[in-house]
C-alpha positions as CSV (number, residue, x, y, z in Angstrom):
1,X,43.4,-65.0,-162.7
2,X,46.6,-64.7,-164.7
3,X,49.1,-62.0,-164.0
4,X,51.5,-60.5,-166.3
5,X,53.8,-59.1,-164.5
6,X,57.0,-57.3,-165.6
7,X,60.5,-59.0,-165.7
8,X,61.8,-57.3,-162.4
9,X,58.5,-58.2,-160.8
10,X,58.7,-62.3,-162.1
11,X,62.1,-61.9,-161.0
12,X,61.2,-61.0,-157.1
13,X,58.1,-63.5,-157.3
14,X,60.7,-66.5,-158.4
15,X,63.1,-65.3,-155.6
16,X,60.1,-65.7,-153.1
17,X,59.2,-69.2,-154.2
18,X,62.7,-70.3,-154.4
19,X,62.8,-70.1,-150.6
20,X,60.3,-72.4,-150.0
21,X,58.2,-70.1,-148.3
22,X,55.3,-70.0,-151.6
23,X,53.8,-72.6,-153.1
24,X,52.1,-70.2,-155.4
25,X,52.7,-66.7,-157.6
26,X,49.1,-66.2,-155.7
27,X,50.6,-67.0,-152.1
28,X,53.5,-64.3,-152.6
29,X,51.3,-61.8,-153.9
30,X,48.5,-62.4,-151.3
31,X,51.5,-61.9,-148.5
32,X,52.6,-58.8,-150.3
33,X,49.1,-57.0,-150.7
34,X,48.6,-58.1,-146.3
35,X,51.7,-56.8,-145.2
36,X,51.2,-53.6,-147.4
37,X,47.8,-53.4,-145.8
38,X,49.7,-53.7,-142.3
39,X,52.0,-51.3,-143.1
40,X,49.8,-48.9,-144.5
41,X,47.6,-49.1,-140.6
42,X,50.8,-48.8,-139.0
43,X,52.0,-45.6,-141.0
44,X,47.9,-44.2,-140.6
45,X,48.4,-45.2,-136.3
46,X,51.6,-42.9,-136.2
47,X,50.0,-39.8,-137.9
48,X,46.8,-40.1,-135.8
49,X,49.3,-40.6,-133.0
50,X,51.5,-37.2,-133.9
51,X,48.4,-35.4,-134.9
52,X,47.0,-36.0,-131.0
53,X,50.6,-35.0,-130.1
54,X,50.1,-32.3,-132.0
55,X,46.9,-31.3,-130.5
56,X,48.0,-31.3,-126.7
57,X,47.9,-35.0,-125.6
58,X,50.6,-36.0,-123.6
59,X,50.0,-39.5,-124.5
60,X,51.3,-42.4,-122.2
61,X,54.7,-42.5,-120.8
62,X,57.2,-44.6,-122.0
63,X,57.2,-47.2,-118.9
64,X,53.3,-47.8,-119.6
65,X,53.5,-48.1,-122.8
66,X,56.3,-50.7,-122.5
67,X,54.2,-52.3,-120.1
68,X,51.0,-52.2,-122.2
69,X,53.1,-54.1,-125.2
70,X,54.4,-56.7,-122.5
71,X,50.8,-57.2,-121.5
72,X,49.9,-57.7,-125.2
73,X,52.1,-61.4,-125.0
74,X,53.0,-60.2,-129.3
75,X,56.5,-60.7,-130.2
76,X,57.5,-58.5,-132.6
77,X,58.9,-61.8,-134.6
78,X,54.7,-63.1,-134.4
79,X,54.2,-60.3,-137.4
């Protein structure tokens, strides 16, 4: 598949590759379109989250929930 992309666009794609990270126009936009899918389920978890907020649950203090992320062994620089 071939993608025109605009100037601004090719520009950020060249910028990518230059780091070494990409091989590929496909690898940067195949990391873009993942981490705006993570985003996205992050940004859907917080509104479920404030909606049961919303709707009377007290949710888990903050000690558990420290403790549940501990638990989890994820680094927030694994993401």
């Amino acid at each position: 598949m071939t993608y025109a992309f605009p100037p601004d666009v090719e520009q950020l794609i060249a910028g990518r590759m230059a780091t070494g990270g990409y091989s590929t126009e496909d690898d940067v936009l195949r990391d873009a379109l993942r981490a705006l899918a993570e985003e996205e389920a992050d940004l859907t978890a917080v509104r479920e989250a404030i909606a049961e907020y919303r709707a009377g649950d007290p949710g888990v203090p903050l000690d558990e929930a420290f403790d549940l992320v501990r638990r989890s062994g994820v680094r927030a620089t694994e993401k």
